[in-house]
C-alpha positions in Angstrom: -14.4 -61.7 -41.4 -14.5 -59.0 -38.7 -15.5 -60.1 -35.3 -17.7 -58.2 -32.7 -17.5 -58.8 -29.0 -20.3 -58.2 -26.3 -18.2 -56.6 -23.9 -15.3 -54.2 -24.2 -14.0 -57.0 -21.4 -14.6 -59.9 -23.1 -13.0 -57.7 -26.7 -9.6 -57.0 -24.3 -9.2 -60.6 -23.3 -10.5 -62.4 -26.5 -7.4 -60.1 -28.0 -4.9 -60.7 -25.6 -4.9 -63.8 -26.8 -4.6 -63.4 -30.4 -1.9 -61.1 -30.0 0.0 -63.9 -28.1 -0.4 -66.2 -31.3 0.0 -63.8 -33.9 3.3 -63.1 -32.7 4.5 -66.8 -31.1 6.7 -67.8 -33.7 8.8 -64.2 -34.6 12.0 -64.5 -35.1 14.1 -63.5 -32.1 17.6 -63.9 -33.2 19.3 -60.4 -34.0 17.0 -58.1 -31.6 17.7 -54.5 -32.6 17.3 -52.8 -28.9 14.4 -49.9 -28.8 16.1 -46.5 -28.7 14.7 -44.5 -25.0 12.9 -41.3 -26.3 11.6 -38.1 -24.2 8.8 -39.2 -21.9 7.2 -35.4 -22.6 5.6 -33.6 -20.8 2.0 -34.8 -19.9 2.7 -37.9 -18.4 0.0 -38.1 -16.1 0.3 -36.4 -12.6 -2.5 -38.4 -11.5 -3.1 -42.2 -12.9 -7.0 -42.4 -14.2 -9.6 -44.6 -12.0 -9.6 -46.1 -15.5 -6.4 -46.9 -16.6 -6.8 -50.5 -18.6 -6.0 -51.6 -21.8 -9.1 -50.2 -23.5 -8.6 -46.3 -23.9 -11.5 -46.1 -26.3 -14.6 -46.9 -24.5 -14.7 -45.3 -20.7 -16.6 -46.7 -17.5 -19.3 -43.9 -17.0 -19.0 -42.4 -20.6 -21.8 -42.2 -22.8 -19.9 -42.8 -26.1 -16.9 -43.8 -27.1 -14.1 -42.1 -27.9 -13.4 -39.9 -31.5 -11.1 -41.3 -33.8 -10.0 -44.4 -35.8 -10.0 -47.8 -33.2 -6.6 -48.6 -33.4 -5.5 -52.4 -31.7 -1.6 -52.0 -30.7 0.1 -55.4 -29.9 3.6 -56.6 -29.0 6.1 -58.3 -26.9 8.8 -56.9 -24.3 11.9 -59.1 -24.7 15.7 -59.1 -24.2 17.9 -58.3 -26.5 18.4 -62.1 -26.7 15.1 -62.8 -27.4 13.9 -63.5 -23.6 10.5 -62.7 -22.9 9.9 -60.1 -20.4 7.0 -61.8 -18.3 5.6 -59.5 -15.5 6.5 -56.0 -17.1 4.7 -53.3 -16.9 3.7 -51.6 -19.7 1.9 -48.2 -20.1 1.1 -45.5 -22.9 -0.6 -42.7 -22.9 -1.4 -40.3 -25.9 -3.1 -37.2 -27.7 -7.0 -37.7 -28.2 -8.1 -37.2 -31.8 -8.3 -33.3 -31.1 -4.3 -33.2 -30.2 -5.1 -32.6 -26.7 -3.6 -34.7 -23.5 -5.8 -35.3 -20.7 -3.2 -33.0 -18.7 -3.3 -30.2 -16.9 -0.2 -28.5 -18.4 -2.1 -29.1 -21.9 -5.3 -27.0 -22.6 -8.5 -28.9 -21.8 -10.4 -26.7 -24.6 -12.1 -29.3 -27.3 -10.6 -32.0 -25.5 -12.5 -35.5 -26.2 -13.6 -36.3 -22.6 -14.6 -39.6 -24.2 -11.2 -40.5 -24.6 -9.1 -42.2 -21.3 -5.6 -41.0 -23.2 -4.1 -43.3 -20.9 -3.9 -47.5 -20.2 -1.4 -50.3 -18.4 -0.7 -53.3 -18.8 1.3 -56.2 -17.3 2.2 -58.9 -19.8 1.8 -62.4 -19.0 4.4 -65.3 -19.2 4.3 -65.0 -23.2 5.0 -61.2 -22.8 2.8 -60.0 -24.7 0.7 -56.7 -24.4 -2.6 -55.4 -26.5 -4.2 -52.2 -25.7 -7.3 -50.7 -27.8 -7.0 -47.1 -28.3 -6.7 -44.8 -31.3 -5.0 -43.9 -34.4 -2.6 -41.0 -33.2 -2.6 -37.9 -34.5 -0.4 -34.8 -35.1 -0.5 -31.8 -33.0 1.4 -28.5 -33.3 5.4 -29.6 -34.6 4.5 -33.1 -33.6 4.2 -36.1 -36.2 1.7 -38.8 -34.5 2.9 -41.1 -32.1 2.0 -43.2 -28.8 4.5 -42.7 -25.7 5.6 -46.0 -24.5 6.5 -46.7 -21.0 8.3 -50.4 -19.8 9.1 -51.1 -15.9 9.6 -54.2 -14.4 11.9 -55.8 -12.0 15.7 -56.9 -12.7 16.1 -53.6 -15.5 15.6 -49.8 -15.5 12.4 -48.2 -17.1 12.4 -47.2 -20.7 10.4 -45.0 -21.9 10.1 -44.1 -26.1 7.3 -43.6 -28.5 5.6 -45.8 -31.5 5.7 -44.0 -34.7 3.1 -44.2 -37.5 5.0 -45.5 -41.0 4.4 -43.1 -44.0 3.6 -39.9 -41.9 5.1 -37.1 -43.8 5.6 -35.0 -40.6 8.1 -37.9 -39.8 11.0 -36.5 -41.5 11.0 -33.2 -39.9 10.3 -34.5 -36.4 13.0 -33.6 -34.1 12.3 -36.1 -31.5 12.0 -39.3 -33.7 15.4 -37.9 -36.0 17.4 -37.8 -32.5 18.1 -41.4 -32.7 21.1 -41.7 -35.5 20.9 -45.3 -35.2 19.2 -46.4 -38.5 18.2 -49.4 -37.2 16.9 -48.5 -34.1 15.2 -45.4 -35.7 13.6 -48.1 -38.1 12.2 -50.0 -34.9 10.4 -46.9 -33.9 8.0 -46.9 -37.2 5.3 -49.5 -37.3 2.6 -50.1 -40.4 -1.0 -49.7 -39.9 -3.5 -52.2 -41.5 -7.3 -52.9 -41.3 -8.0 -55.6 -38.3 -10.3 -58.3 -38.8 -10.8 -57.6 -34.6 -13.4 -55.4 -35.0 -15.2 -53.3 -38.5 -13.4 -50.4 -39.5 -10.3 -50.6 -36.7 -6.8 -50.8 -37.7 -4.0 -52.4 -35.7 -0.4 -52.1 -35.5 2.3 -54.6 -33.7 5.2 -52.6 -32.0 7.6 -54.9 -29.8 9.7 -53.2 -27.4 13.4 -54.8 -27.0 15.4 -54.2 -23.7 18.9 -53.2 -24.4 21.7 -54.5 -22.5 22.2 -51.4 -20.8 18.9 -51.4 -19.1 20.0 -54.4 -16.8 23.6 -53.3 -15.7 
């Protein structure tokens, strides 16, 4: 059954929760590492006076943002399967138009509904939720989220999420730069229909410190 929450507050924390069971007993033995990717070029000059986990609905806004509600869960953990606890983790995105609140990007059409940008610091679990949208293609891009992990003790790595079953997939330049099959795999995360709220889909993506990150 879905479920409806009184306050976008009460929605974030209410799923912070559940994304912290529904992924307590993964397997952790034989991590594959996620592969850093190109943190692009609108990464935000400026950080948003509204920067959480909810990019859909806006303090101030009238409505919420366009596009498909999208719940996107994980964990940060070692290679080893140690959980990350205190990282930091942020994404930021396209709005349903294509356009990135930016101002190297044009602002024309742009959904001002839309944050396009959230953070997050997992707790001792290490596990993250943010509520945004389903991404979307623009110009030679296929849809994605750009990922972004910092914490202390390892160096910052930044990739993207992948939708599975994009067509645009195969002829993206940026997701076929990683040659690892494996890693490039770990990139690509199904969609399905959430029982969090009616109509939203959701999608788990956990992000896996290589080695390298903590020499």
């Amino acid at each position: 059954m879905a479920l409806t929450y009184p306050t976008r507050r009460g929605m974030m924390r209410g799923g912070l929760a559940m994304a912290g069971l529904a992924v307590a007993g993964s397997a952790t033995a034989g991590l594959v590492s996620t592969p850093r990717q190109t943190e692009g070029p609108f990464y935000p000059r400026l950080l948003p006076l509204d920067s959480d986990t909810d990019l859909v609905d806006m303090t101030g806004r009238p409505a919420p943002a366009a596009g498909t509600v999208t719940h996107v869960f994980g964990r940060v953990l070692s290679e080893d399967g140690r959980p990350m606890s205190g990282a930091r983790v942020e994404i930021w995105q396209c709005d349903a138009f294509g356009r990135y609140h930016h101002a190297g990007d044009s602002q024309s059409g742009a959904d001002p509904n839309f944050q396009g940008y959230g953070q997050t610091r997992v707790g001792a679990d290490a596990g993250y939720r943010f509520r945004t949208i389903r991404p979307v293609p623009y110009s030679w891009r296929t849809p994605h989220i750009h990922f972004a992990v910092s914490g202390p003790g390892f160096r910052r790595l930044t990739t993207q999420m992948y939708v599975e079953g994009e067509p645009r997939n195969l002829r993206d330049s940026i997701l076929n730069s990683v040659r690892d099959p494996a890693q490039k795999a770990a990139l690509i995360v199904p969609l399905s229909a959430s029982d969090l709220e009616n109509g939203a889909l959701e999608a788990r993506f956990d992000i896996v410190l290589g080695r390298s990150l903590f020499s």
